[in-house]
N, C-alpha and C positions, 0 to 999 in steps of 0.2 A: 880258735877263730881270731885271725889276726887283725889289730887296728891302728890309726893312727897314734902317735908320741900323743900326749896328751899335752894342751895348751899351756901357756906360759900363764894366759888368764885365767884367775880360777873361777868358781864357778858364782862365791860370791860377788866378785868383781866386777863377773858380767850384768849378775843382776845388779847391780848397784847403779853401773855404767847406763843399766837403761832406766833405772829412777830417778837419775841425775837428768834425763832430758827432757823437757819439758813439752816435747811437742806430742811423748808417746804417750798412752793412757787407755787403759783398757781392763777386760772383766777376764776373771780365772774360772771355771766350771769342772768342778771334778766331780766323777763318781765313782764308782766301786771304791780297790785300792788305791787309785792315783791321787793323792789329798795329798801331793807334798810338793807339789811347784809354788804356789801361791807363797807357801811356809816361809822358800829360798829369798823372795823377794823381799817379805816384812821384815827377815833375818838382817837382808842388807842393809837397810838403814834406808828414811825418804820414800817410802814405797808409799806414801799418800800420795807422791806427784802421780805414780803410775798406775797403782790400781784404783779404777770404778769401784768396783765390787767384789766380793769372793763369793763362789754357793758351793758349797758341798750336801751335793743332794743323794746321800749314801742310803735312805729304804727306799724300797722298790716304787712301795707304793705313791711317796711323794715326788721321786723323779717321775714317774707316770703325770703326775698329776699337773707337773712344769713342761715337761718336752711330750708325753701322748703315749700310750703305750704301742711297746713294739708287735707285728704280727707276727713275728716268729719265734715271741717270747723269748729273742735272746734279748742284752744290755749291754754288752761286748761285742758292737759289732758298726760296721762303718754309717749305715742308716742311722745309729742311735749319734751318735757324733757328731752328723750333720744337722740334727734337729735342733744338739747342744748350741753346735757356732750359731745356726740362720738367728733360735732366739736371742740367744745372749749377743750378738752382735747388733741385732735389728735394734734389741732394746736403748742398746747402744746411746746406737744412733739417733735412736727417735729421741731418747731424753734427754743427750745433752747438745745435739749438732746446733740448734737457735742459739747456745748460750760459748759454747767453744770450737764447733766445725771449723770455723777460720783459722785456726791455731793450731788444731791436732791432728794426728794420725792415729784412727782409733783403731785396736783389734781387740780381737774371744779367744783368749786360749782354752780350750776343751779337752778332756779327756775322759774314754771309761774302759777300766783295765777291770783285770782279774789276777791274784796274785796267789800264787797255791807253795804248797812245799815238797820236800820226796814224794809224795803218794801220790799228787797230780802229774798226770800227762805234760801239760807246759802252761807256764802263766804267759798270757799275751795282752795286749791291750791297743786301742787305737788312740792316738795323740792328734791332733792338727791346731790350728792357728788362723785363722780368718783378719785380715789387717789389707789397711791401706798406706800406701808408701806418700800420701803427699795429702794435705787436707782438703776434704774436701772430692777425695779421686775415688774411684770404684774399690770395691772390697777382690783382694785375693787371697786365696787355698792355699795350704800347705798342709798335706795329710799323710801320715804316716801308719803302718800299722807296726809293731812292734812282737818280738818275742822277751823273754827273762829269761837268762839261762841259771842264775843263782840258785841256790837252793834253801836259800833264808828270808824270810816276808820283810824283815827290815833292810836285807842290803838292797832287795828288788825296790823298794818303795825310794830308797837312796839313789838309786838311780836312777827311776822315772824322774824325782826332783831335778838330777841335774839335765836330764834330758829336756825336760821344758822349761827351764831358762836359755837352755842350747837351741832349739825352738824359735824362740820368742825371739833371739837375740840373731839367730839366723835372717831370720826373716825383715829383719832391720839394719842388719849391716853385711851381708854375704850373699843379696841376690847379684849382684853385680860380679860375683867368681861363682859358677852351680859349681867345680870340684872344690872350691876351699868351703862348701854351705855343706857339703858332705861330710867331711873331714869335720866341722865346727861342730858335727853333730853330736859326736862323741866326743868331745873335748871332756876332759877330768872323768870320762867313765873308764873303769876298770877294763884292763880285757876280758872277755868274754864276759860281763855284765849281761850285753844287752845285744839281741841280732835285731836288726831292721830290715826285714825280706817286702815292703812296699813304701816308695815315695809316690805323691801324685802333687801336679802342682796345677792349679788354674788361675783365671783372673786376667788380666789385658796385660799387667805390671810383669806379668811370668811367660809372657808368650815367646820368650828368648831362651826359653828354659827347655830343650828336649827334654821330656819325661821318660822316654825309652834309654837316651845315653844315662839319665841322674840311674835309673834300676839296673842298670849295667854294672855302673861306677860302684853302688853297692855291693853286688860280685863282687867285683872287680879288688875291690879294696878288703875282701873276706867278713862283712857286716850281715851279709846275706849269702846261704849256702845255695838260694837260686829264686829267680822271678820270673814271671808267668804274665805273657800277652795272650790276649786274648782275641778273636779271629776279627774283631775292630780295631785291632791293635790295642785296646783298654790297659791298662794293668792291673791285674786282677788279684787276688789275695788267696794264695796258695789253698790252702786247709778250708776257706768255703768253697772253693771251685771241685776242688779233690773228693771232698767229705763224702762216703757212700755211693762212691761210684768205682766200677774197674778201670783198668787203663791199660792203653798201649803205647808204648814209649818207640821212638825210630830215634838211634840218634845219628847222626851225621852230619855233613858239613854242609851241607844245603848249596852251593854255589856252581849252579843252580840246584833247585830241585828235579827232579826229573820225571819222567813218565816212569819208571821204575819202583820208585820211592812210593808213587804211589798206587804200582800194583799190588805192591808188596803191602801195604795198609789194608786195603782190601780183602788181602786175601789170609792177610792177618785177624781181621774183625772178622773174616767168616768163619777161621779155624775156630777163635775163642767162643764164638757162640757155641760152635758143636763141644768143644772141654766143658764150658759151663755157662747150660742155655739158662739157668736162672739168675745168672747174673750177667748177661751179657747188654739188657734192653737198657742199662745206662752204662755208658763207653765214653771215657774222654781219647781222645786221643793226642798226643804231644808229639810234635817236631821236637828234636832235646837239641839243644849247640852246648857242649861243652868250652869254658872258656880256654881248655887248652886245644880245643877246634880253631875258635875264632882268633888265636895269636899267631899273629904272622910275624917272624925272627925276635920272637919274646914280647910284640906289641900289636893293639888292637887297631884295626883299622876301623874307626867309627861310621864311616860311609858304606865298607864292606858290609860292616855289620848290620845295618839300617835296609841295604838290601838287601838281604837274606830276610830281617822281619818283616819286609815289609811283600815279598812273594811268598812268603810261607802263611804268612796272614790273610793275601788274597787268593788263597785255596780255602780260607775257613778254615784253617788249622789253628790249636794252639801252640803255642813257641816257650819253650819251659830254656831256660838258661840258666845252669848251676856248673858248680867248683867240681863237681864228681867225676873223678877220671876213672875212677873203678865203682862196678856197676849194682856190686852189694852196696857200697855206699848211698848209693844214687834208691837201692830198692828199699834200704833200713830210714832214709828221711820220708818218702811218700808214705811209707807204710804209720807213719805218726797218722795221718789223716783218713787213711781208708784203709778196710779192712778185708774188702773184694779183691777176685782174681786181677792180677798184673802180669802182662806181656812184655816182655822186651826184644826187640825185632833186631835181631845180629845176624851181620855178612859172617858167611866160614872162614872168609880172610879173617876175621877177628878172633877167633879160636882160641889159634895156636898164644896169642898175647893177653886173654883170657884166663889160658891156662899155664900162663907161663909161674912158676911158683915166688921168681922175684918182687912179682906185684902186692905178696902177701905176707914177708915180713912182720910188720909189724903186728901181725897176730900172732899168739901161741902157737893155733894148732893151725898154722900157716895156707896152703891152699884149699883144705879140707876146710878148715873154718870159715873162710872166705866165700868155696860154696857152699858151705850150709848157711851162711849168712845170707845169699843170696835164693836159692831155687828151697822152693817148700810146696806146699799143696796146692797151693792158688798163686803160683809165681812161676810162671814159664820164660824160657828161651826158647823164640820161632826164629830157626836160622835158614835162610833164603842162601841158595846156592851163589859159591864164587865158577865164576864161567868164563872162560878165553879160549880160544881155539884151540887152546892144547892141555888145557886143564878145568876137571870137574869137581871140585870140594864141595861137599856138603856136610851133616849130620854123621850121617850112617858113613861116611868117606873119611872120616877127619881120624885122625889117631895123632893122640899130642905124646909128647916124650913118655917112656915107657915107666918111669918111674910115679909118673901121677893117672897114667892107662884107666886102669881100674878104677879110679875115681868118676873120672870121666863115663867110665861105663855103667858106672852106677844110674849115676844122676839120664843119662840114655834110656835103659831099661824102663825106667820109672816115668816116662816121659816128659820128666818137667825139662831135658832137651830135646828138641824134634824138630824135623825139616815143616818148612812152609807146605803146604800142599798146594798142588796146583802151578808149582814155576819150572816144571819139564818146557813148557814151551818157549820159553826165555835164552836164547842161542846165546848172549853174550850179556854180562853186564857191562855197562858203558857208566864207569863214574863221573861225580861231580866233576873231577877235576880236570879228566878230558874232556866234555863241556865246557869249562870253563876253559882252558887252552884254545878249544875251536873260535868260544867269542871275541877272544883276543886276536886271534891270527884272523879274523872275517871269516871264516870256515861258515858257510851256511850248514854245515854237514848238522850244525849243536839243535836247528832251528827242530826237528824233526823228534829230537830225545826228551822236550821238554813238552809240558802241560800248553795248549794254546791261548790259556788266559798268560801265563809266564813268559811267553814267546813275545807277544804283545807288549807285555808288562815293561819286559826288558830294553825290545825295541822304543818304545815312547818314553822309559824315564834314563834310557842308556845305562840303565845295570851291568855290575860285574866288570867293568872296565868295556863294556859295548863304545865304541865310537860313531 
């Protein structure tokens, strides 16, 4: 996972820099593992100018006792974090704003992580930061959820430390660039320390702040191997959205989406019910953008991009965005979070480059490992016919190069590859991208291939390059 050069400043420096000023001052709140931000700042020297207070409320039963206990008896989880900021901020405020409000800018930095070793799954935790930029002004958000990819409880706790000085310090001198508050965030963290797969920002002070481009940018920048909107557009937190549910993945480029896209959903969610009617009554389903979809001549177009979320979103879809060009990859990260059947919806165009054996490399047992890495007993490929007047690719059509044949026909056989049922009727597919050609040339021909809320959509916000 690649990250930015790590800062010139180090990480005491930073904390020092904000002990040194006098107008910042505020309370640290850790629980679980994350007990070592507060640490960084006493370290630095002067941290009586900036810290109120420290709590580290590490039993259960007395963090219960201060923040309420949770209903879903997790502690690790973004509800219990906001309960951290509202009190520790509120307290804030209430007890010292008559005696210093004119002078300072107060915030709550909070955390509650969980920190494990080899034997757990993944240590995660959620971070944010509650602050005002001016005294006296309304309180803003900065919430983060984080992964550990380490495998030692000391380097993780090492790095949650500098993370929330990185934080704190963000949030007082880098709202005014959101890609250099990115890039800050990881300053002095190792590579692959630390993944951050959710930012969220609120508050009147942040309202300059796209939340959708800052979750991108994580992508974008390899901090996060993908992020997850939600059909409000929300940003949502991969592994509680995912957790004990099936899924069906489409990926493609969406521009637009089409009436196609979404017969094939359909008729996707009706196949998987009949494979496996007991786990079919909870189904997420995902629109997937790969970011090497969304790069147009090696760069992202952030308005393209915005529309695409933002009609895939007004169908009530979720919109999953990850680094995954290859599709075991994309199946061996979900598969952290749930343990039900998984659909992935591929054109027979995509087959042949599928099965091309170049893309597998870097494994030993090269395409054979690839798909075994991918297709197992509750992992399907539902491939929907490629169609043009003079060609019918499907499933049962397709023969990729002779030397991997057999492979192919394996995984056939066994059904974990198989045609959609039900798209005999489908004369032609018509892709995004001729779509998208027609709305550029005025071609009313596009108005007819898409969804009527999308037609709409496009015409009143001129999506897609619409004039």
């Amino acid at each position: 996972m690649s990250q930015l050069k790590n800062s010139q400043i180090t990480t005491i420096g930073k904390a020092l820099s904000l002990n040194q000023d006098p107008q910042i001052y505020g309370t640290f709140a850790e629980i679980g593992a994350g007990q070592e931000v507060a640490r960084l700042f006493f370290q630095a020297g002067q941290a009586s100018q900036t810290i109120a207070k420290t709590i580290s409320a590490y039993d259960m039963i007395y963090s219960d006792e201060i923040y309420g206990k949770e209903a879903s008896g997790r502690y690790v989880c973004e509800s219990r974090l906001d309960k951290m900021l509202s009190k520790e901020y509120s307290l804030l405020v209430r007890r010292l704003n008559a005696t210093r409000g004119n002078r300072t800018t107060f915030f709550a930095l909070a955390n509650t992580v969980a920190t494990g070793d080899q034997k757990k799954r993944y240590s995660h935790g959620w971070m944010g930061v509650r602050f005002q930029t001016r005294p006296g002004g309304e309180a803003n958000d900065i919430i983060i959820h984080l992964r550990m990819t380490d495998q030692q409880r000391l380097m993780q706790q090492e790095a949650l430390g500098i993370l929330g000085v990185n934080l704190v310090s963000a949030a007082f001198r880098s709202l005014e660039n959101p890609e250099q508050l990115i890039s800050s965030l990881v300053d002095n963290i190792k590579e692959g320390q630390i993944s951050i797969d959710l930012i969220k920002f609120s508050g009147p002070d942040l309202a300059h702040i796209n939340g959708h481009l800052m979750n991108l940018e994580l992508v974008r920048r390899g901090l996060s191997d993908a992020i997850l909107f939600g059909p409000d557009k929300t940003i949502l937190n991969i592994s509680d959205e995912v957790y004990g549910k099936s899924l069906i993945v489409q990926r493609g480029t969406f521009r637009p989406v089409t009436n196609t896209h979404l017969d094939l959903l359909n008729k996707g969610s009706y196949q998987l019910a009949q494979d496996f009617p007991e786990d079919s009554k909870k189904t997420l389903v995902f629109f997937e953008l790969t970011m090497q979809n969304l790069a147009q001549d090696g760069d992202i177009n952030e308005v393209d991009f915005l529309d695409r979320v933002n009609s895939l979103c007004a169908l009530g879809g979720h919109v999953l965005v990850s680094n995954f060009s290859l599709y075991y990859k994309l199946k061996r990260y979900l598969r952290q979070y749930t343990t039900k059947p998984m659909v992935l919806i591929v054109g027979a165009s995509k087959l042949d480059s599928l099965f091309d054996e170049n893309h597998y490399k870097d494994l030993e047992g090269g395409l054979l490992e690839g798909m075994g890495k991918l297709l197992d007993d509750k992992t399907r490929l539902y491939i929907y016919p490629h169609k043009t007047p003079d060609l019918c690719i499907t499933a049962k059509t397709f023969f990729p190069q002779a030397n991997v044949n057999a492979i192919y026909q394996h995984f056939l056989k066994l059904g974990m590859i198989a045609d959609i049922s039900g798209c005999d009727q489908i004369e032609e597919y018509i892709h995004s991208d001729q779509i998208s050609r027609w709305i550029k040339e005025k071609n009313p021909k596009w108005e007819k291939h898409v969804p009527n809320l999308i037609r709409d959509l496009i015409k009143q916000d001129h999506l897609f390059g619409l004039l």
